[in-house]
Rosetta silent file (secondary structure, phi, psi, omega in degrees, C-alpha in Angstrom):
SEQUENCE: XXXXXXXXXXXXXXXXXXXXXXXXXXXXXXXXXXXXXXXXXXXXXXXXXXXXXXXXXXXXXXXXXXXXXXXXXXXXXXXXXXXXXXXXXXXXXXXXXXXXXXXXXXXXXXXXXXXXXXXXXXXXXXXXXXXXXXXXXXXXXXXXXXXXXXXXXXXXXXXXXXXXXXXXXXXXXXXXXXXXXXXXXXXXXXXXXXXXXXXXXXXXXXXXXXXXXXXXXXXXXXXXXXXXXXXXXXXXXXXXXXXXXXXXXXXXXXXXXXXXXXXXXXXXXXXXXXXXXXXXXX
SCORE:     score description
SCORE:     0.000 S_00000001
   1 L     0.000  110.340  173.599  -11.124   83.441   -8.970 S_00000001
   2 L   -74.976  178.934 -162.673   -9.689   85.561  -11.866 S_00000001
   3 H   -73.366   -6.491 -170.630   -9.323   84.535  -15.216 S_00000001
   4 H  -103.156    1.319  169.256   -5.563   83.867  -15.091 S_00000001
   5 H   -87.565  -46.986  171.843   -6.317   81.460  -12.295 S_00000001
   6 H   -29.320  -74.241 -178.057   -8.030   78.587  -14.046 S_00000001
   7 H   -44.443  -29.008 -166.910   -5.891   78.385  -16.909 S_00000001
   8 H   -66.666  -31.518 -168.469   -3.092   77.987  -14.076 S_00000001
   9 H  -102.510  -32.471 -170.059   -4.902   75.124  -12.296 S_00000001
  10 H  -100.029   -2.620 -174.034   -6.119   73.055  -15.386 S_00000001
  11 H   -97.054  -78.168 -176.110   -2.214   73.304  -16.564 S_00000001
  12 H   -44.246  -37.519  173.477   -0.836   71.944  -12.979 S_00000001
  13 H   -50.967  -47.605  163.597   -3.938   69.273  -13.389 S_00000001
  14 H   -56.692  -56.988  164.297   -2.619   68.328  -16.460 S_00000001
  15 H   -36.710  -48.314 -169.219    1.165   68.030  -15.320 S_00000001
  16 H   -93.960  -12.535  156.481    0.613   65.777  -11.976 S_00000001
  17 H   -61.802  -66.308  172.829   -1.997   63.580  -14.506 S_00000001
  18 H   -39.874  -45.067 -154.651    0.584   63.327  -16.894 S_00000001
  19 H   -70.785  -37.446 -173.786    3.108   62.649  -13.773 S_00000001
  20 H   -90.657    6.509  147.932    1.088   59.947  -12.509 S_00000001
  21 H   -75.714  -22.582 -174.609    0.612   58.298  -15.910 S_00000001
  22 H   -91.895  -59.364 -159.406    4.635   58.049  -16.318 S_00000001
  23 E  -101.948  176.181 -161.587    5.737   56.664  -13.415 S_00000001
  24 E  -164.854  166.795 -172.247    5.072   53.252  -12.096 S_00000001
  25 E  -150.987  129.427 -154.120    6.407   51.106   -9.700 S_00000001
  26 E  -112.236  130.446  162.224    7.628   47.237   -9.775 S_00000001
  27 L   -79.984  138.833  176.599    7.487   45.178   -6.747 S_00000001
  28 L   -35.236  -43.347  149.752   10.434   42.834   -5.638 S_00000001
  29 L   -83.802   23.578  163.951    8.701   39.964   -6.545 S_00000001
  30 E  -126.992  177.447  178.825    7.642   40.813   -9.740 S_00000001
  31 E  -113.062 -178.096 -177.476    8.949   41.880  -13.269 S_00000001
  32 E  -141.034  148.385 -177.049    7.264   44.462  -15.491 S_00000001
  33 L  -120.038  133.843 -168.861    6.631   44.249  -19.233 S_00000001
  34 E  -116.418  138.739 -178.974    6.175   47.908  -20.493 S_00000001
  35 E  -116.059  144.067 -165.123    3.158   47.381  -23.589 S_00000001
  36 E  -138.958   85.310 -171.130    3.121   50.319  -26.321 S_00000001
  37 L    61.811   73.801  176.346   -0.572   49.874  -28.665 S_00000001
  38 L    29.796   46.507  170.240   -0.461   46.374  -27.104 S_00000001
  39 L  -101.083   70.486 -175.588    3.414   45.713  -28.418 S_00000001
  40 L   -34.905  124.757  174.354    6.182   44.533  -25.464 S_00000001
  41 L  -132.344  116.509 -158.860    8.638   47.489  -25.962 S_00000001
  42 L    60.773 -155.708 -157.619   12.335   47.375  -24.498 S_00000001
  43 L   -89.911  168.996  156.764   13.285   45.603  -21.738 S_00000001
  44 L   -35.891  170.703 -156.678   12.088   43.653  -19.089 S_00000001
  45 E  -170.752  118.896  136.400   11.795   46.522  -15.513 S_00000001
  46 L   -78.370 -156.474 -171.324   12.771   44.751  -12.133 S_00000001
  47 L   -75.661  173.981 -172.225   11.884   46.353   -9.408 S_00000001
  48 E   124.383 -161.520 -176.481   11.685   49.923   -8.720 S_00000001
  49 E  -135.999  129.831 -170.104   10.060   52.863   -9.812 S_00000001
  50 E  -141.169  165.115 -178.958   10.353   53.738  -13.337 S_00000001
  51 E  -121.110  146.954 -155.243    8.787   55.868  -16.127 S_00000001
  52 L  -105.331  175.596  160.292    6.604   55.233  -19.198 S_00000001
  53 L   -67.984   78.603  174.638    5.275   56.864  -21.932 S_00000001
  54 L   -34.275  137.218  149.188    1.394   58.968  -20.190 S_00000001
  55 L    68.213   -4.025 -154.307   -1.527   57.216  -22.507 S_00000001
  56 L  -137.654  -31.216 -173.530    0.483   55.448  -24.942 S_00000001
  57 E  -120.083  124.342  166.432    2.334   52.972  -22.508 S_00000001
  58 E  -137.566  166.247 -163.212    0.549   50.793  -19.808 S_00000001
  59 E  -101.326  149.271  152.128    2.582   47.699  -17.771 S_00000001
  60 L   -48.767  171.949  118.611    2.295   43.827  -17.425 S_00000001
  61 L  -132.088  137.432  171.119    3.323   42.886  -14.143 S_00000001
  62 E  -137.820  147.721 -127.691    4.125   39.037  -13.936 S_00000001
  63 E   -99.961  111.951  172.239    4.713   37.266  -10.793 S_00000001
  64 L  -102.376   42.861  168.280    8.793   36.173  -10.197 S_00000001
  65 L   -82.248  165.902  137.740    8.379   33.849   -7.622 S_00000001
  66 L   -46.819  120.349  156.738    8.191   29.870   -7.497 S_00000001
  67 E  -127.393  177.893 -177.520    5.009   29.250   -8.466 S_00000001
  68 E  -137.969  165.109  173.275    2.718   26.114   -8.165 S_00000001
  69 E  -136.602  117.199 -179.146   -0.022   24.289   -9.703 S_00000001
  70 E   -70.905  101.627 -154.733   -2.066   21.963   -8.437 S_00000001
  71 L   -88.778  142.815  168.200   -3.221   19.656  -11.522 S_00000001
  72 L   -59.300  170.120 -178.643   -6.517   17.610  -11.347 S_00000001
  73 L   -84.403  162.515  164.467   -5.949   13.781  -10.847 S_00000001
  74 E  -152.923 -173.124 -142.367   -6.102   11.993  -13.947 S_00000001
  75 E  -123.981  131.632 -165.460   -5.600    8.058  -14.694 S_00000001
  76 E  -133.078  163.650  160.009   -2.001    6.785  -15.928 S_00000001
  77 E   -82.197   69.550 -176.658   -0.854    3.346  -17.240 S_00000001
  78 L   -48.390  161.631  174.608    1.885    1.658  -15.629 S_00000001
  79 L   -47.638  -52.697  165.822    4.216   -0.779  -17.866 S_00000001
  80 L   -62.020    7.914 -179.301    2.150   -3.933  -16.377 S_00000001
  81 L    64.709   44.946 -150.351   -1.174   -2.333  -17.691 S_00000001
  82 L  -125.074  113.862  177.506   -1.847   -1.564  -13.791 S_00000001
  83 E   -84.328  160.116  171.325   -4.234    2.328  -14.280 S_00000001
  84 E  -144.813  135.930  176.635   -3.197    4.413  -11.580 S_00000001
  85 E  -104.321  111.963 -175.768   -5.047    7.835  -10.529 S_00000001
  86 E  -109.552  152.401 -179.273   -2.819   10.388   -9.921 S_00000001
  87 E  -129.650   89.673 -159.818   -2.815   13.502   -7.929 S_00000001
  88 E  -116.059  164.621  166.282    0.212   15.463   -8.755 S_00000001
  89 E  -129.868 -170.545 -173.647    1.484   19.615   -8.518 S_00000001
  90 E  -150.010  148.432  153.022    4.466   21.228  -10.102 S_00000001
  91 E  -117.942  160.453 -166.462    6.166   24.145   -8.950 S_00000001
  92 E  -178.594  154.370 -172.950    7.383   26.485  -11.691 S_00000001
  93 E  -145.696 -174.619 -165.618    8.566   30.082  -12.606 S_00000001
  94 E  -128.568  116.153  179.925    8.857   32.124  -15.485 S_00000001
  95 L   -82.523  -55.259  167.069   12.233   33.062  -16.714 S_00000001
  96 L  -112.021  118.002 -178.746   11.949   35.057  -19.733 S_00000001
  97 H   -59.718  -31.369 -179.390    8.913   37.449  -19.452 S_00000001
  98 H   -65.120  -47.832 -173.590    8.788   38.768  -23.181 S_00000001
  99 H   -58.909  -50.976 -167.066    8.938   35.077  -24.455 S_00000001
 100 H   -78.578   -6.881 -163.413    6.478   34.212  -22.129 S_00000001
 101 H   -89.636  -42.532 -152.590    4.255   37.268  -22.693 S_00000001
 102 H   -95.020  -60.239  152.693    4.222   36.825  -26.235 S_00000001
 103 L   -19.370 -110.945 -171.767    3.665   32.486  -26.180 S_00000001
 104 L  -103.115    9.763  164.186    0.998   32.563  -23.502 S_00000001
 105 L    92.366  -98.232  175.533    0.177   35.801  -22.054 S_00000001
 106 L   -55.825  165.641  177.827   -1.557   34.908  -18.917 S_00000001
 107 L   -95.118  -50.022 -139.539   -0.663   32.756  -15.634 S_00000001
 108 L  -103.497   21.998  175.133   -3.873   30.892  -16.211 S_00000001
 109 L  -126.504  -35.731  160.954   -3.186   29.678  -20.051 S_00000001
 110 H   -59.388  -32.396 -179.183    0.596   28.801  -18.591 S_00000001
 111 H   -78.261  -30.130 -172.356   -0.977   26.771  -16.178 S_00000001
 112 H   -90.141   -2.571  164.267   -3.237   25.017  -18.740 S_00000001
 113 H  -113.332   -3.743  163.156   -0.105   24.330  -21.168 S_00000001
 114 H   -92.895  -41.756  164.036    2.248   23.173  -18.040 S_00000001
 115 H   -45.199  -56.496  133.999   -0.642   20.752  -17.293 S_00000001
 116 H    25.759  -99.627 -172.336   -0.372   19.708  -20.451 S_00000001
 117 H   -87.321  -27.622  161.208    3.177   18.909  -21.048 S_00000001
 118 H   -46.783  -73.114  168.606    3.111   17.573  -17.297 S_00000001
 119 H   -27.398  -65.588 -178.081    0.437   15.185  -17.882 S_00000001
 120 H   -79.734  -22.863  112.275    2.083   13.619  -20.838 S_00000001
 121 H    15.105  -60.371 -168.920    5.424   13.385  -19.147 S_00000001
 122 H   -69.793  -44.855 -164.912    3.670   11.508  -16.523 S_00000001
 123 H   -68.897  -40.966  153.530    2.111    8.821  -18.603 S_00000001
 124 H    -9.441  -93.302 -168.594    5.655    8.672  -20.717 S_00000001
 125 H   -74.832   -3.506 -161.362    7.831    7.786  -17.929 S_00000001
 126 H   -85.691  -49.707 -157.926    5.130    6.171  -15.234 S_00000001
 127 L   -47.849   -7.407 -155.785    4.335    3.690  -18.841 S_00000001
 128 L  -100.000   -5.541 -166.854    8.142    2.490  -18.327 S_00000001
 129 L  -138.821  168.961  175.103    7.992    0.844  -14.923 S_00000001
 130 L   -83.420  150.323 -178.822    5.441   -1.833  -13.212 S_00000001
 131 L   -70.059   -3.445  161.438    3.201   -0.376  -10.718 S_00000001
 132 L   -94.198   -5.540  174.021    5.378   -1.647   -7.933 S_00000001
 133 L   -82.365  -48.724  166.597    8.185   -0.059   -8.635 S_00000001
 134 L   -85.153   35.245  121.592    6.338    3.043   -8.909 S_00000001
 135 L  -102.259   15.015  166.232    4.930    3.439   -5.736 S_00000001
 136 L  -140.875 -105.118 -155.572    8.121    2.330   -3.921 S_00000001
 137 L   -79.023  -26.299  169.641   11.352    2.550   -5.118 S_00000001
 138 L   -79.738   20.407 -177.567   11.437    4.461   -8.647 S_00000001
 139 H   -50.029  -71.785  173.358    9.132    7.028   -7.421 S_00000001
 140 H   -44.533  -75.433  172.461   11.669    9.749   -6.854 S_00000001
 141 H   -15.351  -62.376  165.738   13.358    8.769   -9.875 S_00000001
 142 H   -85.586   -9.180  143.390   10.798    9.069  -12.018 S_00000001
 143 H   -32.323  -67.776 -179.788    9.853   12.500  -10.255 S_00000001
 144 H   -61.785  -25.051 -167.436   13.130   13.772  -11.744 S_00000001
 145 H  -100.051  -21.214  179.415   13.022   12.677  -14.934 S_00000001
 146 H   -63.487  -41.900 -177.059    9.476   13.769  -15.593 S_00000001
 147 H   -72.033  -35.915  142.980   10.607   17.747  -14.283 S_00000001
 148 H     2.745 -108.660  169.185   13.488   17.205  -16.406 S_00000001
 149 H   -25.215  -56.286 -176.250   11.597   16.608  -19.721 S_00000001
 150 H   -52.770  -68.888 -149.519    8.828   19.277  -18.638 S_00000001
 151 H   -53.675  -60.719 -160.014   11.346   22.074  -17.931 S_00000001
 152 H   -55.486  -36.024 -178.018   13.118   21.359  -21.547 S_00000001
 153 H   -60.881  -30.441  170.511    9.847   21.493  -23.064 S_00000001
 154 L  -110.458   49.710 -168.459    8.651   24.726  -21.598 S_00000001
 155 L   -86.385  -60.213 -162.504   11.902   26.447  -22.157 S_00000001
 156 L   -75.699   25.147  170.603   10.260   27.675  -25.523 S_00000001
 157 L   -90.066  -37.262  174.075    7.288   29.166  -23.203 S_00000001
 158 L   109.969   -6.391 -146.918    9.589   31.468  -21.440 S_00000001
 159 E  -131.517  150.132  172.086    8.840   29.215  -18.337 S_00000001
 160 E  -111.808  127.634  164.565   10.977   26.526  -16.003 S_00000001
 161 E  -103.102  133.478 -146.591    9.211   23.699  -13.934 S_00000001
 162 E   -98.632  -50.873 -177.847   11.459   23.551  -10.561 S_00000001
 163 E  -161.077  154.326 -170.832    9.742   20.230   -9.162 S_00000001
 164 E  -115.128  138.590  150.321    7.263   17.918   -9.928 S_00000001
 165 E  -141.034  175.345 -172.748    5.604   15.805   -7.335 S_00000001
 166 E  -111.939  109.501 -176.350    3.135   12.887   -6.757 S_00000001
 167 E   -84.083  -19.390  166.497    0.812   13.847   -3.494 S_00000001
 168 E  -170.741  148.192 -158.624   -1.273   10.802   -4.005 S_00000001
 169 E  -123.523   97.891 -173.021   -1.721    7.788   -5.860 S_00000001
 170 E  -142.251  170.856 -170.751   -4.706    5.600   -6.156 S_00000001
 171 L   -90.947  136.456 -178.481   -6.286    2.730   -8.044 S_00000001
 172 L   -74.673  166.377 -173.358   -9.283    3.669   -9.887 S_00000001
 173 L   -74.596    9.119 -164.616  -12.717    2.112   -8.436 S_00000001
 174 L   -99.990  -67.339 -164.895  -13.351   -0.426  -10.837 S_00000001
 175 H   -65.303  -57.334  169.056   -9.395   -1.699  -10.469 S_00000001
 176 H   -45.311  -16.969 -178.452  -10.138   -1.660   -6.395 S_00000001
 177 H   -97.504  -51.342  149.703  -12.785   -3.753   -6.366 S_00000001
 178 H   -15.444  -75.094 -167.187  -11.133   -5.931   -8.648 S_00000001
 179 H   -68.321  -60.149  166.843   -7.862   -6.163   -6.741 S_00000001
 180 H   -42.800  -47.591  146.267  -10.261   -6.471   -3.442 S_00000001
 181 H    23.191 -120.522  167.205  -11.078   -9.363   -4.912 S_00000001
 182 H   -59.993  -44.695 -178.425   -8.146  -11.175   -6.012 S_00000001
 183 H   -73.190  -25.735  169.662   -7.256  -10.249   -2.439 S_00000001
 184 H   -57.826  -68.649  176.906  -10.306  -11.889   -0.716 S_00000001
 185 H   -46.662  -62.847 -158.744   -9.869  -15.358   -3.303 S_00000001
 186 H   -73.722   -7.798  162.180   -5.876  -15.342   -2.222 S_00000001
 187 H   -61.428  -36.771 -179.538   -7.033  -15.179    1.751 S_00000001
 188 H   -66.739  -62.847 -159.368   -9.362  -17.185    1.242 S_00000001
 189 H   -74.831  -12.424 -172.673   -7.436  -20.696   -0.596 S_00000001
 190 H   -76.240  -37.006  174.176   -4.306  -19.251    2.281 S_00000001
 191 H   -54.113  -62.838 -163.179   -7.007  -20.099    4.717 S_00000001
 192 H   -57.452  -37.788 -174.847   -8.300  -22.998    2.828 S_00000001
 193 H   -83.307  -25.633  168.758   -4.596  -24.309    2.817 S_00000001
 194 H   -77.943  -26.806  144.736   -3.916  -23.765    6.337 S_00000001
 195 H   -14.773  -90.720  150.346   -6.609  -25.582    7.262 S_00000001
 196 H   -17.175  -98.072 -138.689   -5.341  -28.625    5.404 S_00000001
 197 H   -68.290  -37.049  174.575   -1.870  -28.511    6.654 S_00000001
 198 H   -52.437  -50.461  174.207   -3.548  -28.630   10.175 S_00000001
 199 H   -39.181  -52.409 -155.576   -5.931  -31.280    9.570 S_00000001
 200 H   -77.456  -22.726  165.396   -2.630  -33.200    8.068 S_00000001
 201 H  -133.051   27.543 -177.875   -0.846  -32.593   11.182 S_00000001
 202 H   -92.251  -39.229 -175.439   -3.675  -33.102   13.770 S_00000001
 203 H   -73.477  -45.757  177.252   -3.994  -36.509   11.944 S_00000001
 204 H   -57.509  -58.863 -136.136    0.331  -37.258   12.049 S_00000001
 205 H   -83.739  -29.362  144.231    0.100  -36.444   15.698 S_00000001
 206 H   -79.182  -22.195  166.563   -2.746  -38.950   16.293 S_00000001
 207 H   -60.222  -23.315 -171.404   -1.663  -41.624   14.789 S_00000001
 208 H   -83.647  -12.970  164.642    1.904  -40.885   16.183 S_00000001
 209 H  -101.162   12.043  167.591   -0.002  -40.941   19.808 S_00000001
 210 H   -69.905  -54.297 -165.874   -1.957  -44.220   18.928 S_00000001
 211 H   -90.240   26.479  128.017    0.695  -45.978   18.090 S_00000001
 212 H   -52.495  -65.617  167.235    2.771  -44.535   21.492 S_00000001
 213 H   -55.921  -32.320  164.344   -0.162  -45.931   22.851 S_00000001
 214 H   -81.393  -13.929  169.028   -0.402  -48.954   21.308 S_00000001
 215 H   -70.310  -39.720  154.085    3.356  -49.389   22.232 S_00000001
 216 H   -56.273  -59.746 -176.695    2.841  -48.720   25.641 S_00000001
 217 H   -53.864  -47.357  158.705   -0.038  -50.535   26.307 S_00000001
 218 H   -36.483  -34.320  178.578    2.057  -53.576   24.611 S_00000001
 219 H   -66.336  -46.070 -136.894    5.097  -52.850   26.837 S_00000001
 220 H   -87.959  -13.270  159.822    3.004  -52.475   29.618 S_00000001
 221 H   -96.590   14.916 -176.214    1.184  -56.098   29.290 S_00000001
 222 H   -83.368  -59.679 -171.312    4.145  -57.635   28.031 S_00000001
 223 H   -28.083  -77.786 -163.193    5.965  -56.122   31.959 S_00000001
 224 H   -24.435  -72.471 -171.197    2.610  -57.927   33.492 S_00000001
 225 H   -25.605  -54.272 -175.908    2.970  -60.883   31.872 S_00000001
 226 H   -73.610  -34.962  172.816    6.783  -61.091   33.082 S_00000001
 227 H   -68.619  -33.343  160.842    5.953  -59.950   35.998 S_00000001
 228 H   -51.857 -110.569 -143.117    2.731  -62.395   36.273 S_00000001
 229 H   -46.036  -18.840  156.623    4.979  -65.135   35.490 S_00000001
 230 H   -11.144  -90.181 -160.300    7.576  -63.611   37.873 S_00000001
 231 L   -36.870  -58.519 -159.391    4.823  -63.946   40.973 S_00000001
 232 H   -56.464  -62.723 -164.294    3.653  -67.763   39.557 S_00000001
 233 H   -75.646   39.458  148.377    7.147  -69.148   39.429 S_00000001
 234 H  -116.655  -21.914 -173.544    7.969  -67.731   42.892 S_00000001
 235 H   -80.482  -34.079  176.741    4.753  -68.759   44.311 S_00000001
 236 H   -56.181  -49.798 -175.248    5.272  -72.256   42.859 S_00000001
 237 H   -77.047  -16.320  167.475    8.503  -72.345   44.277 S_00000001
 238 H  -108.630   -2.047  163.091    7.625  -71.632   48.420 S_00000001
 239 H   -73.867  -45.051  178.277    4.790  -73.519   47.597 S_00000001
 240 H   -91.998   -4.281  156.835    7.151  -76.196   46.904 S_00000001
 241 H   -65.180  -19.864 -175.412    9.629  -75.356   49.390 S_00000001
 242 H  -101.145  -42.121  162.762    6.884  -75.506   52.136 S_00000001
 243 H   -21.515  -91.070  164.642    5.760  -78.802   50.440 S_00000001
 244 H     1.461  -66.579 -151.354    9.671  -80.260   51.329 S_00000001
 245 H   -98.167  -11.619 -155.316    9.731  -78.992   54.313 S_00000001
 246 L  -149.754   37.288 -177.683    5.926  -79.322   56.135 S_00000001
 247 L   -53.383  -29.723  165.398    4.111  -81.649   53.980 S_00000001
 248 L   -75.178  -54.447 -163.199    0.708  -82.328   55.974 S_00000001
 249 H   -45.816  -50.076  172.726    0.692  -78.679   57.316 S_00000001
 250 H   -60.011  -18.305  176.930    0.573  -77.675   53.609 S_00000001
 251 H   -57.327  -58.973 -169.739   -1.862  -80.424   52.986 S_00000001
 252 H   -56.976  -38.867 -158.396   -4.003  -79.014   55.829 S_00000001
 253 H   -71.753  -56.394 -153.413   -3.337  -75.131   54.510 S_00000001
 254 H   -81.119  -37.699  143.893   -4.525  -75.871   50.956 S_00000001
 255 H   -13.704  -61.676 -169.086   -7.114  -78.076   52.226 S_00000001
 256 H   -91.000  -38.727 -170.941   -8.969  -75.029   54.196 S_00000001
 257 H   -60.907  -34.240  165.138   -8.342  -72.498   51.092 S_00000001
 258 H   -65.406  -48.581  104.125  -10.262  -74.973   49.428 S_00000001
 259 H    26.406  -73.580 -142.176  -12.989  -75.314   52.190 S_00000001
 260 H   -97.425    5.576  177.748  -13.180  -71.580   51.764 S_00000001
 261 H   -76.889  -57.981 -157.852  -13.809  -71.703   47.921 S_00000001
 262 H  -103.748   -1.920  179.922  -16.251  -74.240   47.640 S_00000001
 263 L  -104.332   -1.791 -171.603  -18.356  -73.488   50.927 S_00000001
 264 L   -78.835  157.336  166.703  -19.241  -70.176   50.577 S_00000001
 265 L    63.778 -172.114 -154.293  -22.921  -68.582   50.887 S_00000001
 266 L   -86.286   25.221  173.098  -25.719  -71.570   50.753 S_00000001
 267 L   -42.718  126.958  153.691  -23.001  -74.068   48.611 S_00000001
 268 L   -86.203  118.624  147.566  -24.692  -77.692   48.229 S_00000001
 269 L  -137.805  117.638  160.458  -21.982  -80.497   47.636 S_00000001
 270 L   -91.705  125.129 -142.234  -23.194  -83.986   47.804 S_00000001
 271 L  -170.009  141.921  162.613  -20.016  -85.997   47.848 S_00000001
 272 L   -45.376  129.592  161.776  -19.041  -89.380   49.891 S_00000001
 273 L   -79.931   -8.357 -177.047  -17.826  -88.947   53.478 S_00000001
 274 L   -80.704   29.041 -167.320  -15.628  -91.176   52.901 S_00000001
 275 L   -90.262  123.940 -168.205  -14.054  -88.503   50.582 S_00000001
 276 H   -73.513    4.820 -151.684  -10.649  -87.236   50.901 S_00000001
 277 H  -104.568  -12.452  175.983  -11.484  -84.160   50.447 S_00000001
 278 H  -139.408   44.069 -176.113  -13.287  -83.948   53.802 S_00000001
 279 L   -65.190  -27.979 -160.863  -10.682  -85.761   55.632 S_00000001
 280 L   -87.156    1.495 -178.354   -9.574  -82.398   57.877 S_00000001
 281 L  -105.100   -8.573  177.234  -13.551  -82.135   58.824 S_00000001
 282 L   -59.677    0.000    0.000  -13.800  -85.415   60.283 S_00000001
């Protein structure tokens, strides 16, 4: 290698070092911040491939997508003094990169000031309604009004929050057992009272079938009775129609019914023969 080669080679070395210090290249989802002794200088860079300052200039890149954050749960107040532990995200994106560059720097100090400004958002508007309204119908509602509120707040961040939601919603364990409770005691007296109204209408419906029963059994010996006297006063009457018309033969008939009354099995009667009573044995 002669001596005029070297210089020639440590020149081109320098030139494609230099080349590949200048240019740079921004992907479609991101923006680029170009930093100059750690100073944002000019504009924002979308995508493409563009060229810097070798050594003097190096880039940001921050992410221009929707992005989300999942927030730990933390414990809210409803209007009724009801805590509720919520487990919410946000989605969010960063609109002006300089603003946001120079405010918080990082994705992970935005996410810890959008937590933040979420969080107290939440307990703000959640504090305004009773806890049944927020877990039914003013849910959404109050969804909207929190990302609202957020977004104006982190305007002066450089940043937008897009949507807020609630993925779950629970009672802390103290307020469950508690509630678990109150729900056991009202099953319990719903119990105690259904009870009651049964007893109270096992008791109408016997007395309402005693005294069926005592009305019936009353009809039904009053019927006998009429019916009893029916039978007597018919029997009276062909007894005395057979009287009329057959007077010994009925003599004689009632005569042996008696006979078969007073004679039965090993009967003793000491009595007169001269008795009229044993005139038909003579």
């Amino acid at each position: 290698m002669s001596k005029k080669t070297v210089p020639a080679l440590l020149a081109a070395l320098i030139v494609i070092v230099a080349a590949v210090q200048s240019l740079y290249t921004v992907h479609q989802t991101e923006k680029a911040i170009v930093l100059q002794l750690g100073e944002p200088v000019g504009e924002v860079m979308g995508p493409g491939l563009h060229v810097k300052m070798p050594f003097i200039q190096n880039i940001i890149y921050l992410d221009a997508r929707i992005l989300e954050y999942d927030a730990n749960p933390a414990e809210v107040l409803t209007s009724d003094k009801k805590a509720l532990l919520l487990d919410n995200y946000a989605r969010w994106r960063i609109t002006d990169p300089l603003l946001f560059y120079r405010t918080v720097r990082t994705i992970r100090s935005a996410q810890a000031r959008l937590d933040d400004i979420v969080y107290s958002q939440m307990r703000v508007f959640l504090g305004r309604y009773p806890l049944s309204e927020v877990i039914s119908s003013k849910r959404s509602v109050i969804m909207e009004e929190v990302t609202k509120r957020s977004s104006e707040l982190l305007k002066d961040y450089g940043m937008e929050v897009v949507d807020v939601r609630i993925k779950r919603a629970d009672l802390p364990p103290e307020n469950q057992r508690a509630i678990f409770g109150r729900m056991r005691a009202e099953r319990e007296r719903q119990a105690k009272q259904y009870r009651s109204e049964g007893q109270e209408e096992a008791t109408k419906i016997r007395s309402l079938a005693d005294r069926e029963r005592a009305v019936m059994l009353a009809e039904a010996r009053r019927s006998a009775e009429v019916i009893k006297g029916d039978g007597e006063a018919e029997a009276t009457r062909v007894y005395a129609a057979a009287l009329q018309q057959a007077p010994e033969f009925y003599a004689f008939k009632r005569s042996l019914e008696a006979y078969e009354k007073s004679l039965k099995g090993k009967t003793r009667i000491i009595m007169s023969s001269d008795e009229d009573f044993f005139n038909y044995l003579q």
